[in-house]
C-alpha positions as CSV (number, residue, x, y, z in Angstrom):
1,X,-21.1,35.0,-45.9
2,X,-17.4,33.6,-47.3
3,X,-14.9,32.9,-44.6
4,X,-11.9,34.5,-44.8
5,X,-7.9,33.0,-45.0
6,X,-7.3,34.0,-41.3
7,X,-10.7,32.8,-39.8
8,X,-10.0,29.3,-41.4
9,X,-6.7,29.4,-39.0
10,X,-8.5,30.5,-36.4
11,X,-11.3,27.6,-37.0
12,X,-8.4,25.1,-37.4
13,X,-6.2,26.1,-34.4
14,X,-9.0,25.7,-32.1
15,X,-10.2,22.1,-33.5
16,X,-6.8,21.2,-32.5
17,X,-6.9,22.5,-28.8
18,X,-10.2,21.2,-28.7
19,X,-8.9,17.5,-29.4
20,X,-5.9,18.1,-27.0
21,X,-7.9,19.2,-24.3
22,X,-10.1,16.2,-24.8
23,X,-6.9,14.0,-24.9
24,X,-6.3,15.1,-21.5
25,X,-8.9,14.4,-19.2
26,X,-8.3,11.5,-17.6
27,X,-11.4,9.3,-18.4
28,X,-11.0,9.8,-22.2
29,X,-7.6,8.5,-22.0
30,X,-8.4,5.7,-20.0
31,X,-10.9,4.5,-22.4
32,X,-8.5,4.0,-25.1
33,X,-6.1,1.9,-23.5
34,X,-6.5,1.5,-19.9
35,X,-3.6,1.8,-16.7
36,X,-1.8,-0.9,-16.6
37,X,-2.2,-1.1,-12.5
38,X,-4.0,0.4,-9.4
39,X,-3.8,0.8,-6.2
40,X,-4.9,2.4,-2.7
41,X,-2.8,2.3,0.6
42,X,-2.6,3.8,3.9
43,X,1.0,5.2,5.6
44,X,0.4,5.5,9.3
45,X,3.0,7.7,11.5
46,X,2.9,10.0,14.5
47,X,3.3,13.9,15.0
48,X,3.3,15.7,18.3
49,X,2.0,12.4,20.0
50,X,-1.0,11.7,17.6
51,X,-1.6,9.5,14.7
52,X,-1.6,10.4,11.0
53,X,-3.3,8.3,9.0
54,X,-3.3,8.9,5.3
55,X,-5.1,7.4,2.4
56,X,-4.3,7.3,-1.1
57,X,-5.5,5.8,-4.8
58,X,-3.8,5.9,-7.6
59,X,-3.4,4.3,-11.3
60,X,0.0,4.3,-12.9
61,X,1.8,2.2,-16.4
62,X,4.7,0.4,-17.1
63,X,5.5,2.0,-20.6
64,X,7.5,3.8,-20.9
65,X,8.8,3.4,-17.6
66,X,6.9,2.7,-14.7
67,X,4.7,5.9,-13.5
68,X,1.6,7.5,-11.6
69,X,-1.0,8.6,-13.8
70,X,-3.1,10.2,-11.2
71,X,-3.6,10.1,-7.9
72,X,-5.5,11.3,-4.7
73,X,-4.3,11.5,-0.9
74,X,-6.8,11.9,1.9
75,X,-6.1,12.9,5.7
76,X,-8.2,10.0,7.2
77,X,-6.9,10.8,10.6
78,X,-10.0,12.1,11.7
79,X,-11.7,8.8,10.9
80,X,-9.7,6.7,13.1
81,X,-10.3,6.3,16.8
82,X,-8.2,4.5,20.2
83,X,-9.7,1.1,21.3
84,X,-8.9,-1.4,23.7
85,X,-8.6,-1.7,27.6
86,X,-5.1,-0.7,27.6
87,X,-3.2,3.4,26.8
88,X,-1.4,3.9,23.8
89,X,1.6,6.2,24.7
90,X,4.7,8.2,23.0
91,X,7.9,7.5,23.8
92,X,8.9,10.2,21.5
93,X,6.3,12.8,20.0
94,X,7.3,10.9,16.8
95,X,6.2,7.2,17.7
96,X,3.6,5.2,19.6
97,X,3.8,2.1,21.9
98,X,1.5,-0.2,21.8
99,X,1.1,-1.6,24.7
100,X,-0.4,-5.5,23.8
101,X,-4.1,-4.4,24.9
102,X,-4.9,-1.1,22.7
103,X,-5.4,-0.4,18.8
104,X,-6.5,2.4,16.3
105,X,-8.9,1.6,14.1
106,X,-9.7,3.4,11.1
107,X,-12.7,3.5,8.6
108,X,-11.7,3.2,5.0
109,X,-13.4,4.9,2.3
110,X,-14.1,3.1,-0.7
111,X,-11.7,2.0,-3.0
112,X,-14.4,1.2,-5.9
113,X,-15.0,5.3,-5.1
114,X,-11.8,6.5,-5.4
115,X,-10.7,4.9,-8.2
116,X,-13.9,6.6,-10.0
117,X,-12.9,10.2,-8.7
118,X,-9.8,9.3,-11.0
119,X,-11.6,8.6,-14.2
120,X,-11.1,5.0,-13.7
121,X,-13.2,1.8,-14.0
122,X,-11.0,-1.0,-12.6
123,X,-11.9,-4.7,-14.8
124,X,-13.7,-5.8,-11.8
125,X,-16.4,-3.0,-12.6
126,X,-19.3,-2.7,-10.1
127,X,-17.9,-6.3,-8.6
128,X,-17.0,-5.8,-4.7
129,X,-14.1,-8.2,-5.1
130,X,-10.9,-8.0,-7.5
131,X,-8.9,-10.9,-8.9
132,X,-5.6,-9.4,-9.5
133,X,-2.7,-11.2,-11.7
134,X,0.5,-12.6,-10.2
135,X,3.1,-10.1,-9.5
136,X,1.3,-7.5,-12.6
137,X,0.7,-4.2,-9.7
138,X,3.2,-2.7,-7.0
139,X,2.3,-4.7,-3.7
140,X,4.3,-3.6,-0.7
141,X,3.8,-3.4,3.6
142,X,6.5,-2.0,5.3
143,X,7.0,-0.8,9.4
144,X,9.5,0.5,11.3
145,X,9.5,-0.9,14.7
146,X,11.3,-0.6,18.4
147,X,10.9,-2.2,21.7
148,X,9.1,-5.1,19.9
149,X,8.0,-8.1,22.5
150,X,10.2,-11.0,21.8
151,X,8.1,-13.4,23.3
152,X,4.8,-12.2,21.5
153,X,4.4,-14.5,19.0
154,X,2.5,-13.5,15.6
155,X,1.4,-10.0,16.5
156,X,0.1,-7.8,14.2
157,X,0.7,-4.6,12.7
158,X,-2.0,-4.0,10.1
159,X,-5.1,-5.5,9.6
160,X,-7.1,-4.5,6.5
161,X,-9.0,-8.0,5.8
162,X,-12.0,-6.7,4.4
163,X,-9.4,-5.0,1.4
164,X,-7.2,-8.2,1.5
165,X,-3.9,-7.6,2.9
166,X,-2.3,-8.3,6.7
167,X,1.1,-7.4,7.9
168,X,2.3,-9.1,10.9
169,X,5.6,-9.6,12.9
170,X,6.4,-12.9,14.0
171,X,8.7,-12.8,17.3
172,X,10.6,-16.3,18.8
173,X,13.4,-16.1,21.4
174,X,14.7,-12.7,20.3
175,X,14.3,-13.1,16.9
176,X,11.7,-11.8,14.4
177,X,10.2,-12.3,11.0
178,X,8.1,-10.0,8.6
179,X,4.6,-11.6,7.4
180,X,2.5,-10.0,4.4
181,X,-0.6,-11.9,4.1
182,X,-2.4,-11.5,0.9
183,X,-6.0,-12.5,0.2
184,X,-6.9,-15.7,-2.0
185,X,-10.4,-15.6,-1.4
186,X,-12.5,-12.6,0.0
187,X,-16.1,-14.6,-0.2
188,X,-15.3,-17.4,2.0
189,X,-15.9,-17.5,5.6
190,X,-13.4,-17.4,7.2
191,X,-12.0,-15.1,4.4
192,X,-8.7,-17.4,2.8
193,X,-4.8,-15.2,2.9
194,X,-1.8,-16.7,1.5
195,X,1.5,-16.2,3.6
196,X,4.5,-15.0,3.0
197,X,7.3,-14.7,5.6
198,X,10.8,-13.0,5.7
199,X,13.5,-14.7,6.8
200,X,14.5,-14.7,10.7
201,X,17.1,-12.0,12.0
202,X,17.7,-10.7,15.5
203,X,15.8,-8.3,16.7
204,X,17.7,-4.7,16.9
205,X,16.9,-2.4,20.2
206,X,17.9,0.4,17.8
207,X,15.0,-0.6,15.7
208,X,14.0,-2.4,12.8
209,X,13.0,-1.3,9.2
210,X,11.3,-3.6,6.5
211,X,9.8,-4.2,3.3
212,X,8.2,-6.3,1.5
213,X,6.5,-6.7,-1.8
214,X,6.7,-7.0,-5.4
215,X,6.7,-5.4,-9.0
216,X,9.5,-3.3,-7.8
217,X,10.3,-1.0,-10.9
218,X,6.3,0.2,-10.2
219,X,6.7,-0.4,-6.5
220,X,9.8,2.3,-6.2
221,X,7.9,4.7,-8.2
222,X,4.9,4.7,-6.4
223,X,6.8,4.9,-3.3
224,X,8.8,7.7,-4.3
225,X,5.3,9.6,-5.9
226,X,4.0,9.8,-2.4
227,X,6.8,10.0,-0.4
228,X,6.9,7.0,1.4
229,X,9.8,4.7,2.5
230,X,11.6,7.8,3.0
231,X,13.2,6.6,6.3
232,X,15.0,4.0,4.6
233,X,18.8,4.6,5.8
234,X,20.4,2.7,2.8
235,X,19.9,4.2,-0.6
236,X,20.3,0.6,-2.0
237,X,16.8,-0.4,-1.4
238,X,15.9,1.3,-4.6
239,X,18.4,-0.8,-7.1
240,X,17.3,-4.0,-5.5
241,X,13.4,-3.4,-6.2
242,X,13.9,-2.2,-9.4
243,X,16.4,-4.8,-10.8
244,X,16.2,-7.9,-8.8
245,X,12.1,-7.9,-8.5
246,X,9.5,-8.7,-11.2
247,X,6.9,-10.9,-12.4
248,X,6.3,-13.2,-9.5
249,X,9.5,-12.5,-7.7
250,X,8.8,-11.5,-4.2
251,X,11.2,-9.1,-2.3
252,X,12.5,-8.8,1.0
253,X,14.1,-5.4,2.4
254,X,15.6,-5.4,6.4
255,X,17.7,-2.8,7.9
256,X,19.7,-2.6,9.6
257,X,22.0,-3.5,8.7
258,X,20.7,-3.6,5.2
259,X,19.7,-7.4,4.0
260,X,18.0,-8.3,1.4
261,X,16.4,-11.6,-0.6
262,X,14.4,-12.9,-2.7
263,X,11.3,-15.4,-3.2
264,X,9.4,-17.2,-5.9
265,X,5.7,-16.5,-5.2
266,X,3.0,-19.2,-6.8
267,X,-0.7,-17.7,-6.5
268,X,-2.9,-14.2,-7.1
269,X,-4.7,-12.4,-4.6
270,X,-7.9,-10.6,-4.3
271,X,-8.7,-6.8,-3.6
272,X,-11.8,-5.8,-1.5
273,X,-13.3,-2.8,-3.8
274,X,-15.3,-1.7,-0.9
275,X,-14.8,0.1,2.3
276,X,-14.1,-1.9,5.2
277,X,-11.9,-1.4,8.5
278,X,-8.1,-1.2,9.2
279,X,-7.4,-2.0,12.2
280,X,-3.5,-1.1,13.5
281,X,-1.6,-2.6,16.3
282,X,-4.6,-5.6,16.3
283,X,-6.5,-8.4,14.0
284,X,-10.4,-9.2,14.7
285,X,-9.3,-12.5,12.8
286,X,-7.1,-13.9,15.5
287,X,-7.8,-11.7,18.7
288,X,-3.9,-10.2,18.8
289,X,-2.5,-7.2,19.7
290,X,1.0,-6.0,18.8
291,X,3.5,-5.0,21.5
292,X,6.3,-3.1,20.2
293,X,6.8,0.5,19.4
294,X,5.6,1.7,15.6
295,X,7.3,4.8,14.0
296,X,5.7,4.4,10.7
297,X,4.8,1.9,8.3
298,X,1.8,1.3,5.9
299,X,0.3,-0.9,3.2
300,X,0.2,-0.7,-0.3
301,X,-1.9,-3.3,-2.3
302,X,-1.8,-3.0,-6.2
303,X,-3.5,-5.0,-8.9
304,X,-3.5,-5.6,-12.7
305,X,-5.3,-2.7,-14.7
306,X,-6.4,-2.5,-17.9
């Protein structure tokens, strides 16, 4: 049977949707040329005096500007439960205080997992730890704080050390300082972090909103994909990410009012591909509790795709 002018056209036009839908699905894409970072985080706040806990994984590029590729958000709220001898209680229905002998700790699901359900094999494969490049994926914690304990020492804020990242706040005679910690070695026992410290300012009754991190063109993107750092006051957080952050430039964000600097970070870090605990408002690794009131903050660890 001959095959007639039109059904050629027909044949043809469908080879060519065929090949774009193919283009599309995310696992064929990322076989040709992979993401050029990954990433999971957790932003913690409070609604009608409970927590919200909420998980996400994502892959995103640099080219031609930095963006998400795809993405997932879980409501992990659910998976997180009150520990401790002390009460945690809201000042507002919008915030939690933490009263120096309470926590929440939350079970994480599994990052290797995740980043699967996205079509995506990170180069650590089936490995349960990740070496990530210097500087090469958005890498950010953040908090906003009030009624913090000036006298409490290093308290902290978010635990995650099975993943690889820590954010504490360091507190001396009224004064207080931002720590990321960052994981050189996961295997090790005691597991190895790298610090790194903000500057000291005084601590603000009204409150006090911070950020630190690094890559910022990709860190502002991913921020702004899942709406996070939203209660940033000054707009000018943005412009200082994205122009004054990159390669192994660390920044540092603190309002209010609005500061801002910049340091030279030497070493990579290591991602836990697992599951593993987060622990907020206390660290299994040094016995501490935060005192202070938390409105919302998170952590966001990135690493080098490909």
């Amino acid at each position: 049977m001959s095959i007639s002018c039109v059904q050629r056209r027909l044949l043809a036009i469908a080879a060519i949707l065929t090949t774009i839908l193919v283009a599309t699905v995310p696992g064929s894409a990322y076989a040709s040329s992979g993401p050029d970072w990954f990433g999971w985080g957790v932003h913690v706040d409070f609604q009608n005096s409970t927590w919200r806990v909420l998980y996400v994984t994502y892959v995103g590029t640099n080219n031609p500007t930095p963006q998400v590729l795809a993405s997932s958000v879980q409501d992990i709220s659910a998976h997180c439960v009150q520990q401790g001898t002390g009460t945690l209680t809201y000042p507002t229905a919008n915030s939690a205080f933490f009263d120096g002998k309470t926590y929440i700790r939350c079970e994480l699901p599994a990052l290797s997992a995740g980043l699967s359900a996205l079509g995506y094999t990170p180069p650590s494969g089936s490995n349960p730890i990740c070496p990530c490049a210097l500087g090469a994926g958005p890498f950010w914690v953040d908090a906003h704080v009030r009624q913090i304990n000036p006298a409490g020492g290093t308290m902290p804020l978010f635990d995650a050390s099975d993943r690889g990242v820590r954010l504490n706040l360091v507190t001396n005679s009224g004064k207080v300082r931002t720590q990321m910690m960052a994981a050189q070695n996961l295997a090790a026992t005691p597991r190895v972090f790298t610090s790194y410290t903000s500057p000291e300012r005084t601590i603000d009754p009204a409150g006090n909103r911070d950020v630190m991190g690094w890559h910022g063109r990709a860190m502002v993107r991913v921020a702004d994909h899942f709406g996070w750092l939203n209660y940033l006051t000054d707009p000018a957080w943005r412009t200082f990410f994205k122009n004054d952050v990159f390669n192994n430039i660390l920044g540092v964000w603190h309002e209010s009012p609005s500061v801002s600097g910049t340091t030279t970070i030497t070493s990579g870090y290591e991602l836990g591909m697992g599951g593993g605990d987060l622990y907020i408002g206390y660290s299994p690794a040094t016995g501490k509790y935060f005192q202070g009131e938390l409105v919302v903050g998170g952590i966001e660890p990135g690493c080098k795709g490909s």
